[in-house]
PQR file of N, CA, C, O and H, with PARSE charges and radii, in Angstrom:
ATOM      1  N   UNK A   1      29.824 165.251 208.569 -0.4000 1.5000
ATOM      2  CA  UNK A   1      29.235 166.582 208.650 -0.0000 2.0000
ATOM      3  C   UNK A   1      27.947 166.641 207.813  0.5500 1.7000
ATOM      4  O   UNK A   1      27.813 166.736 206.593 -0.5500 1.4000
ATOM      5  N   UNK A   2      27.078 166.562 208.751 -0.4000 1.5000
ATOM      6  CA  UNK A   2      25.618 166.794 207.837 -0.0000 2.0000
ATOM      7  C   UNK A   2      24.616 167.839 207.942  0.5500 1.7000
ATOM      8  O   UNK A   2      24.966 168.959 208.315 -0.5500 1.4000
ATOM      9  H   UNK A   2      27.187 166.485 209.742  0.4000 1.0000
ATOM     10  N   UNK A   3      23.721 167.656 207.727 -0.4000 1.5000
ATOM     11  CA  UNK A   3      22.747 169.100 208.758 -0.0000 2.0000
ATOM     12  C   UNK A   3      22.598 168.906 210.125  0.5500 1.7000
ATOM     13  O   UNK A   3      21.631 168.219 210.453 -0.5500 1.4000
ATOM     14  H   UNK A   3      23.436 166.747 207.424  0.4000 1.0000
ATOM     15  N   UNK A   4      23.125 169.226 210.772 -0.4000 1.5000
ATOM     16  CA  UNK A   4      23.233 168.897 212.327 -0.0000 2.0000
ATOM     17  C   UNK A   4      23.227 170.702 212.993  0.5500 1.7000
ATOM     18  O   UNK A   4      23.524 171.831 212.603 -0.5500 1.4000
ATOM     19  H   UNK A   4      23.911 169.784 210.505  0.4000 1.0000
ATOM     20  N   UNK A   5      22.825 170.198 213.888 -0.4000 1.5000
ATOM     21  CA  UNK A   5      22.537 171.916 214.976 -0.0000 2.0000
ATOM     22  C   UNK A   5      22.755 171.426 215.731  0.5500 1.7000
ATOM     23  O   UNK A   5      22.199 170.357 215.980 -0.5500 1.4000
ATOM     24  H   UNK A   5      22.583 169.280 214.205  0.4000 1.0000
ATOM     25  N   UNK A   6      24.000 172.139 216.754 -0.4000 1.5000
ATOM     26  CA  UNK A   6      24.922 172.326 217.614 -0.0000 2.0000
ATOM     27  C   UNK A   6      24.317 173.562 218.517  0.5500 1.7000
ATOM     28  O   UNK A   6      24.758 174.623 218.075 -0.5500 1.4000
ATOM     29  H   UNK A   6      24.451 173.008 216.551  0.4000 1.0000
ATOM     30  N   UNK A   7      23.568 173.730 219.488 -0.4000 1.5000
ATOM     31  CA  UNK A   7      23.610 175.179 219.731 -0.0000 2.0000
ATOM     32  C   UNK A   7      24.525 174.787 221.526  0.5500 1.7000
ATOM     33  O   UNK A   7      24.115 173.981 222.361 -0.5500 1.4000
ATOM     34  H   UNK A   7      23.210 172.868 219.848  0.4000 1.0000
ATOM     35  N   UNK A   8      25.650 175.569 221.623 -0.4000 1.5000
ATOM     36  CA  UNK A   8      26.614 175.659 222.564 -0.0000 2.0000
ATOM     37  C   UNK A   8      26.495 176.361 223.370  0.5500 1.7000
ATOM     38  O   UNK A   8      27.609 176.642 223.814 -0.5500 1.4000
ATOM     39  H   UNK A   8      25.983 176.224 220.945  0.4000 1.0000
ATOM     40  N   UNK A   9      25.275 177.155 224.167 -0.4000 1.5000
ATOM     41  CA  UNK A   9      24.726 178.480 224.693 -0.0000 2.0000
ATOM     42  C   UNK A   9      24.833 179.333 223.661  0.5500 1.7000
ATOM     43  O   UNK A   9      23.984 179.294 222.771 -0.5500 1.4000
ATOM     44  H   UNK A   9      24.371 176.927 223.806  0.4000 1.0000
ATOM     45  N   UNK A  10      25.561 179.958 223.628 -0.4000 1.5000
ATOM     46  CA  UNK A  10      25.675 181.281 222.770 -0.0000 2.0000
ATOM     47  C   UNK A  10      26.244 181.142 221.086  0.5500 1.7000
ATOM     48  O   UNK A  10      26.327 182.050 220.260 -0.5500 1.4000
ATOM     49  H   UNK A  10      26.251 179.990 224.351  0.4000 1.0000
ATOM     50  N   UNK A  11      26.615 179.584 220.907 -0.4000 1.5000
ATOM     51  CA  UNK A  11      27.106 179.041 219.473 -0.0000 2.0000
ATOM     52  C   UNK A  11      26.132 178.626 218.949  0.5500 1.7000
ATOM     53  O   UNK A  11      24.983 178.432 219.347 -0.5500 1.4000
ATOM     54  H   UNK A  11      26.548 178.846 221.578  0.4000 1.0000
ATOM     55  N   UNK A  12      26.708 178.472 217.879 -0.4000 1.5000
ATOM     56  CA  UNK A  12      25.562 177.342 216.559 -0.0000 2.0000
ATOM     57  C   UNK A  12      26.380 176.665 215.937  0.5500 1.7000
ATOM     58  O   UNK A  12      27.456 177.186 215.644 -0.5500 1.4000
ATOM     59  H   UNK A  12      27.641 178.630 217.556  0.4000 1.0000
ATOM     60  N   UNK A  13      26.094 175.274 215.551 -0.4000 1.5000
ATOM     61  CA  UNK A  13      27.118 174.848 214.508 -0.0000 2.0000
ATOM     62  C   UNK A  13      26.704 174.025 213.443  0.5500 1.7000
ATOM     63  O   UNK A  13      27.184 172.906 213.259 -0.5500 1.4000
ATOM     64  H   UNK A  13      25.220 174.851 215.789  0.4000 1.0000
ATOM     65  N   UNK A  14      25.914 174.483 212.798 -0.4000 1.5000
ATOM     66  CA  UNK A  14      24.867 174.003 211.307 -0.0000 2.0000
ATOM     67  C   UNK A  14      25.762 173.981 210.184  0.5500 1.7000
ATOM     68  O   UNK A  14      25.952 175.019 209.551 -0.5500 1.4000
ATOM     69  H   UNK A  14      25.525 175.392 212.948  0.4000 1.0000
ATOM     70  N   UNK A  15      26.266 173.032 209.907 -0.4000 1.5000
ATOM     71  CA  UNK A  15      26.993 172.368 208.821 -0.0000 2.0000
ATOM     72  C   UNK A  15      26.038 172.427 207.318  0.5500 1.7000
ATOM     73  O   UNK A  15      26.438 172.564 206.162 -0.5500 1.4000
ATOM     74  H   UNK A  15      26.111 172.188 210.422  0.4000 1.0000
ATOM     75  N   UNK A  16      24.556 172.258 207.881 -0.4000 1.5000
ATOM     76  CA  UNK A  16      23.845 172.288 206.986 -0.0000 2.0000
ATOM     77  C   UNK A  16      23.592 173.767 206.294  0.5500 1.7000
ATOM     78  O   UNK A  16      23.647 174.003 205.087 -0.5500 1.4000
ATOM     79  H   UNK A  16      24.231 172.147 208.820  0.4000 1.0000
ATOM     80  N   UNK A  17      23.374 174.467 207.086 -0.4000 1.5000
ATOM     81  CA  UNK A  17      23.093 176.431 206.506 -0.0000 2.0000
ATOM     82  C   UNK A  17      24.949 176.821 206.362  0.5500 1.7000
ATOM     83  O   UNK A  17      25.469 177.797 205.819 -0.5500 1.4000
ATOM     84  H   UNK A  17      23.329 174.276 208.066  0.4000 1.0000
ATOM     85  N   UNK A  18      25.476 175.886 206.928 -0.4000 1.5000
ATOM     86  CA  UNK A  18      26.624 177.015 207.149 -0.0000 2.0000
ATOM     87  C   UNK A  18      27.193 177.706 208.308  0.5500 1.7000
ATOM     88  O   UNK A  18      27.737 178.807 208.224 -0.5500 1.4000
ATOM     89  H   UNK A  18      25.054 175.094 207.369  0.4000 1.0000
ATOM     90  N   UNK A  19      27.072 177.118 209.261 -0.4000 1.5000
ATOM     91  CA  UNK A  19      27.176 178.276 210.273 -0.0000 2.0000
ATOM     92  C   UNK A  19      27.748 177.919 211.985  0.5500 1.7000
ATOM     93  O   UNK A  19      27.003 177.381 212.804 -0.5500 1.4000
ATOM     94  H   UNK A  19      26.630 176.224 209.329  0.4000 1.0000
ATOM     95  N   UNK A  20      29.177 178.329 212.299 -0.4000 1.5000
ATOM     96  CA  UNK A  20      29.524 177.523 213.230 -0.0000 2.0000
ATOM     97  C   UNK A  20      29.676 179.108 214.241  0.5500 1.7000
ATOM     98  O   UNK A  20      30.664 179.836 214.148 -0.5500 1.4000
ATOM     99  H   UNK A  20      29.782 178.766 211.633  0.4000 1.0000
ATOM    100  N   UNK A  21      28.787 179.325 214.931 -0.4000 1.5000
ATOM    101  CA  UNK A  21      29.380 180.636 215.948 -0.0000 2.0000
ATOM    102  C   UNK A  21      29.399 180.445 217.807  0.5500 1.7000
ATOM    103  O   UNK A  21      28.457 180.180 218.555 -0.5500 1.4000
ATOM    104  H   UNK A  21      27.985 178.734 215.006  0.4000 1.0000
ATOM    105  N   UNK A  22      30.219 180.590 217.989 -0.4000 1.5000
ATOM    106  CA  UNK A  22      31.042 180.204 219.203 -0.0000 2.0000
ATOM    107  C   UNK A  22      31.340 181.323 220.083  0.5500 1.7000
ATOM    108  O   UNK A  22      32.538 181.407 220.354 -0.5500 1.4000
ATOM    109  H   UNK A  22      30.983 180.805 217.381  0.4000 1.0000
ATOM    110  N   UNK A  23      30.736 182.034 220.503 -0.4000 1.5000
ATOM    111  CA  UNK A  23      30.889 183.279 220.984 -0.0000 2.0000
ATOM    112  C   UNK A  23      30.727 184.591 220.357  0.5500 1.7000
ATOM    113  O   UNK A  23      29.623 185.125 220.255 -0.5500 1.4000
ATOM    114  H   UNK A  23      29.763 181.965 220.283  0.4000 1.0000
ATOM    115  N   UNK A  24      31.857 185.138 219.919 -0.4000 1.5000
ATOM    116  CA  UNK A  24      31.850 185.807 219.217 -0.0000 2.0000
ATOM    117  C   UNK A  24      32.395 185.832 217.583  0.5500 1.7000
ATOM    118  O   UNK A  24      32.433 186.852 216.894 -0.5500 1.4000
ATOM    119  H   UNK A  24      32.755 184.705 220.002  0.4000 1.0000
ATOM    120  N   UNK A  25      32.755 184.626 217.191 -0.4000 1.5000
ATOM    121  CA  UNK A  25      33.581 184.365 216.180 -0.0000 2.0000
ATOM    122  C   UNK A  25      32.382 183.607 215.571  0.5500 1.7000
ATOM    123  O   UNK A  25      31.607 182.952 216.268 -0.5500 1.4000
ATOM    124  H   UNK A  25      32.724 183.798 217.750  0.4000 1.0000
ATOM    125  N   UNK A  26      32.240 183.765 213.862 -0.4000 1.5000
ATOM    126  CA  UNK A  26      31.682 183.073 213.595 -0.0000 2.0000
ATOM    127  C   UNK A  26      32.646 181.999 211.860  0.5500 1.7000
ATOM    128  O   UNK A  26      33.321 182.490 210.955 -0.5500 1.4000
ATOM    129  H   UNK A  26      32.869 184.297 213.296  0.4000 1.0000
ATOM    130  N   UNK A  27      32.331 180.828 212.048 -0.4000 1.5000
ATOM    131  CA  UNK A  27      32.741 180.160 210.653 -0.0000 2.0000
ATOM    132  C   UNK A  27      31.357 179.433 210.398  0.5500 1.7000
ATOM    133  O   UNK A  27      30.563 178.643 210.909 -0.5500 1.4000
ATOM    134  H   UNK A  27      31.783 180.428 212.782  0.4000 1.0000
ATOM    135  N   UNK A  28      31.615 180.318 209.118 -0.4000 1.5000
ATOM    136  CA  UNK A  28      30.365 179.983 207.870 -0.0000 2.0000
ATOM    137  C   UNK A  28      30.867 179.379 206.496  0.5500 1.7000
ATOM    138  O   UNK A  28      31.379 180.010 205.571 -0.5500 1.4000
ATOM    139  H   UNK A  28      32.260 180.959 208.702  0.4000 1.0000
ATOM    140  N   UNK A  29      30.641 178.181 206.553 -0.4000 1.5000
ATOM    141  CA  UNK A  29      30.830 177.251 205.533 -0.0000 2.0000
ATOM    142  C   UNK A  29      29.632 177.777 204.669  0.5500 1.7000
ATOM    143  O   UNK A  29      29.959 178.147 203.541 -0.5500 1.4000
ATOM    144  H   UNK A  29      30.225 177.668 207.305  0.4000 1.0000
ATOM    145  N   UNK A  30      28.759 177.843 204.882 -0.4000 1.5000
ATOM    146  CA  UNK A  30      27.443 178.289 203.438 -0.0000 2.0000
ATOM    147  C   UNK A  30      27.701 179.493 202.809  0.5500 1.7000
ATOM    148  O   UNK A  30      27.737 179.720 201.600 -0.5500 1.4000
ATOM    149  H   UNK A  30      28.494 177.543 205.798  0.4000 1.0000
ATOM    150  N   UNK A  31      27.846 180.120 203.587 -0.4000 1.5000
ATOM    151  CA  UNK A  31      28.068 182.168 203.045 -0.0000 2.0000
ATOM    152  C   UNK A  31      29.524 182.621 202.885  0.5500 1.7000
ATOM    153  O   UNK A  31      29.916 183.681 202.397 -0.5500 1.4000
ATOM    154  H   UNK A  31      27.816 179.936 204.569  0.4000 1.0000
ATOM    155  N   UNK A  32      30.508 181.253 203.569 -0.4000 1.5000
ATOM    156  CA  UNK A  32      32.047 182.057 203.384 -0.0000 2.0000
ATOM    157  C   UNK A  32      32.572 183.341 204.472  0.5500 1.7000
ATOM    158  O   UNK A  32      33.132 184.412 204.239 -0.5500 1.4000
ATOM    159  H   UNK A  32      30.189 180.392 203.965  0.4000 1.0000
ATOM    160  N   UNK A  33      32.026 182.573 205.985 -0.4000 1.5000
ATOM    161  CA  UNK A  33      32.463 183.773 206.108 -0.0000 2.0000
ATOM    162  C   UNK A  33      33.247 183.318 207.928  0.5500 1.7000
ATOM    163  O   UNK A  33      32.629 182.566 208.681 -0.5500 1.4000
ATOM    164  H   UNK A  33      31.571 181.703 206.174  0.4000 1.0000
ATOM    165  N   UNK A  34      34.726 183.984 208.358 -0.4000 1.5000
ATOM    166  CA  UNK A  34      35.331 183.111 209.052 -0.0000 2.0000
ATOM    167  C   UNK A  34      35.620 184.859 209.823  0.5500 1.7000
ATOM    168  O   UNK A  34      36.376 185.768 209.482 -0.5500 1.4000
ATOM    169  H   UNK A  34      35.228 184.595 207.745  0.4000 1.0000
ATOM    170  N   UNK A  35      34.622 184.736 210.966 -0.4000 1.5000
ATOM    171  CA  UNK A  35      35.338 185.807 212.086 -0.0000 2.0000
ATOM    172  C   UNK A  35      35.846 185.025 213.654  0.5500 1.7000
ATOM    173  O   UNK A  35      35.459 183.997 214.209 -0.5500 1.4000
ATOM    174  H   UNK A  35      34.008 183.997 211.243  0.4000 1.0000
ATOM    175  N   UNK A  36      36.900 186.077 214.026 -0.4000 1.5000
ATOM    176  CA  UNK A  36      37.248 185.763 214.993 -0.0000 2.0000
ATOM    177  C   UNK A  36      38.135 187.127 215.917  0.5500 1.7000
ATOM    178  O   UNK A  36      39.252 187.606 216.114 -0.5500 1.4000
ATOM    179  H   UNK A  36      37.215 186.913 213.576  0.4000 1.0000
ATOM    180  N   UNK A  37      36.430 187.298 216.321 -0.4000 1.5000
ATOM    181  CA  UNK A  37      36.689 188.727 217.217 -0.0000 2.0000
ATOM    182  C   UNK A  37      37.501 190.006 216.476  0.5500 1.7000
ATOM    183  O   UNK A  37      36.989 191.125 216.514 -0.5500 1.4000
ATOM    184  H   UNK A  37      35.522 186.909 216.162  0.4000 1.0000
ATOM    185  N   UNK A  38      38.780 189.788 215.805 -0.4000 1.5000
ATOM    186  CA  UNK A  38      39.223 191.037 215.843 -0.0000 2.0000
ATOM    187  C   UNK A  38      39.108 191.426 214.238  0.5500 1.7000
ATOM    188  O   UNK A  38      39.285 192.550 213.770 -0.5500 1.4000
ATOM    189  H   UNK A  38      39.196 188.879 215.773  0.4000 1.0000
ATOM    190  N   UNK A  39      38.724 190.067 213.416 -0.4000 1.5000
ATOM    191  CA  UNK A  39      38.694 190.648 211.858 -0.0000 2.0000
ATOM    192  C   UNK A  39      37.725 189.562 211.329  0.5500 1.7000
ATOM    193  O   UNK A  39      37.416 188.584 212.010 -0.5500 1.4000
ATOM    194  H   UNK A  39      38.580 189.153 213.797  0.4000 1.0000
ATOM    195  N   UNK A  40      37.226 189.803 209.977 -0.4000 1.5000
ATOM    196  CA  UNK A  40      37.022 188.533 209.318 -0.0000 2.0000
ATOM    197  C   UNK A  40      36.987 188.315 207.823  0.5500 1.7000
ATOM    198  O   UNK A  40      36.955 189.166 206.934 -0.5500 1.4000
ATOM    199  H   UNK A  40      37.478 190.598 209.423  0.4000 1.0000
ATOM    200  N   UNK A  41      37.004 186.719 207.712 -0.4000 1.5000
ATOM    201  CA  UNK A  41      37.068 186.523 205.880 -0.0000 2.0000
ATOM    202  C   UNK A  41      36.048 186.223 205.701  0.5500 1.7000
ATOM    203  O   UNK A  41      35.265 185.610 206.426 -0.5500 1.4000
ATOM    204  H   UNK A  41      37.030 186.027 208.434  0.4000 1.0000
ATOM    205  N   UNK A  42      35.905 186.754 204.386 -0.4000 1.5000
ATOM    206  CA  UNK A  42      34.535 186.148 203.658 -0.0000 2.0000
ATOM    207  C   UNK A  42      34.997 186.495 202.144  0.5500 1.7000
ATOM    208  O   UNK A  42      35.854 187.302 201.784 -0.5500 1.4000
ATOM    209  H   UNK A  42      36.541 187.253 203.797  0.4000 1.0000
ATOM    210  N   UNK A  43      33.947 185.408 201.149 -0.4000 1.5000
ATOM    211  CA  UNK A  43      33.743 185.566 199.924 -0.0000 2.0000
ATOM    212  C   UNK A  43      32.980 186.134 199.574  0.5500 1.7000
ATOM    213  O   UNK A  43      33.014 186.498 198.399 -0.5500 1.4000
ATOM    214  H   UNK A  43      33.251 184.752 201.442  0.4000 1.0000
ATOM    215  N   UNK A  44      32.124 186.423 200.244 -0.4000 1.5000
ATOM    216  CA  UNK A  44      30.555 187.729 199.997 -0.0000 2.0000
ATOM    217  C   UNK A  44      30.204 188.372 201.052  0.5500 1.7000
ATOM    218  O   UNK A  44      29.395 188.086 201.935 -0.5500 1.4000
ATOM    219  H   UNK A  44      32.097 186.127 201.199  0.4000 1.0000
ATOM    220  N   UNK A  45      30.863 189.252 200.898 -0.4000 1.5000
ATOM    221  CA  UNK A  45      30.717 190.695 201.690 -0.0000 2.0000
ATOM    222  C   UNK A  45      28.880 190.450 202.127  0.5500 1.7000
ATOM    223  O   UNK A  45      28.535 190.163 203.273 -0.5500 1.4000
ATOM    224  H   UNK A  45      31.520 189.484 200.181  0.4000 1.0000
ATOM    225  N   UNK A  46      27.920 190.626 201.006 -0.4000 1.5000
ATOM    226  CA  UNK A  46      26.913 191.006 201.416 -0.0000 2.0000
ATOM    227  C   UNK A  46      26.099 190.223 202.495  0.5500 1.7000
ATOM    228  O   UNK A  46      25.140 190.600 203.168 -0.5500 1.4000
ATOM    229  H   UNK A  46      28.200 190.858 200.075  0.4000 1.0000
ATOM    230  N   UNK A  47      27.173 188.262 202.450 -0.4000 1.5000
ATOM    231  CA  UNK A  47      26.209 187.628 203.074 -0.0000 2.0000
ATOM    232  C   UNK A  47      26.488 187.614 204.742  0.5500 1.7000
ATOM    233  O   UNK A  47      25.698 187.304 205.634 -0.5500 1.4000
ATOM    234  H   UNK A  47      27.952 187.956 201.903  0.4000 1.0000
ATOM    235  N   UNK A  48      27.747 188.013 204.835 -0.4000 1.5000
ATOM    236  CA  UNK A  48      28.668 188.579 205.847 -0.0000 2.0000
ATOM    237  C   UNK A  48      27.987 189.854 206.690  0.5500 1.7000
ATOM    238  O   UNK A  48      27.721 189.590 207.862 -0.5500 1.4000
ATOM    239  H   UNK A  48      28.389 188.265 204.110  0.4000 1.0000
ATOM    240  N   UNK A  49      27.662 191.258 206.212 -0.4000 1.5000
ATOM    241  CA  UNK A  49      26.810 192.119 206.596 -0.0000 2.0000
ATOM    242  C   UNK A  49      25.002 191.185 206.711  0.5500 1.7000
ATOM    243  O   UNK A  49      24.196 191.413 207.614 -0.5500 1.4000
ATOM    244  H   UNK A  49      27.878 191.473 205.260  0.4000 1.0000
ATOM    245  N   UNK A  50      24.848 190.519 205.947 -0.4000 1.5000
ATOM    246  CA  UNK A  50      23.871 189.894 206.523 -0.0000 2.0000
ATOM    247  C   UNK A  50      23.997 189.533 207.592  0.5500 1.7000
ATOM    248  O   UNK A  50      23.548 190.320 208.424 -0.5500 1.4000
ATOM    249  H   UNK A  50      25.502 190.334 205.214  0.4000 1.0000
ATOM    250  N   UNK A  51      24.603 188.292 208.124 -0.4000 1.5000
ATOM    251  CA  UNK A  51      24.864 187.940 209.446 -0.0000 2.0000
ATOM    252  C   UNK A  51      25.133 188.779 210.639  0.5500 1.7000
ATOM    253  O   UNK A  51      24.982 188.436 211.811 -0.5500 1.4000
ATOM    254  H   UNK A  51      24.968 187.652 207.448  0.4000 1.0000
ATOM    255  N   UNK A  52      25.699 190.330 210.035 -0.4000 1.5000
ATOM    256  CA  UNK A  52      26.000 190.752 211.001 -0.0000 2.0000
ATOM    257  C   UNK A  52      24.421 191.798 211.326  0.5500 1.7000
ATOM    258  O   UNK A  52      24.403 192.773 212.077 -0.5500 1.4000
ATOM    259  H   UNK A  52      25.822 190.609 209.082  0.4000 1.0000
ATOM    260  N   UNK A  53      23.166 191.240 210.504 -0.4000 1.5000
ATOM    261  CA  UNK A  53      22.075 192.487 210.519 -0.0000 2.0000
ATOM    262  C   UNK A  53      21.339 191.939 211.854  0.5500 1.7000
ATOM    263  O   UNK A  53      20.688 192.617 212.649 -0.5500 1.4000
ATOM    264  H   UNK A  53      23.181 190.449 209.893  0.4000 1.0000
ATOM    265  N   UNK A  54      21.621 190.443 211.912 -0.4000 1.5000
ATOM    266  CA  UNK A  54      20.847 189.775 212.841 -0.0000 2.0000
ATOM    267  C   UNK A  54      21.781 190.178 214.804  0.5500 1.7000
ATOM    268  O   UNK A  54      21.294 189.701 215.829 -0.5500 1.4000
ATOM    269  H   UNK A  54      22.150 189.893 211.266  0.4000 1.0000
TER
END
């Protein structure tokens, strides 16, 4: 797992920033943050509402 970009149509999967999103679910290894459609975890709220500004 290195900096690698994955884009799957509508996914990403950057090991390097963090960031694996697959539809609608996203797992973020950089920011901590693991959704999947109906809820999600994170360790920082703020970087979480970030992701969701984009």
């Amino acid at each position: 797992m290195n900096t690698k970009l994955m884009d799957l149509g509508f996914g990403i999967w950057d090991l390097g920033f963090g960031i694996w999103d697959s539809g609608f679910w996203i797992l973020d290894f950089g920011f901590w943050i693991l959704d999947f459609k109906t809820g999600f975890y994170t360790a920082n709220p703020l970087a979480c509402e970030s992701r969701y500004a984009f």
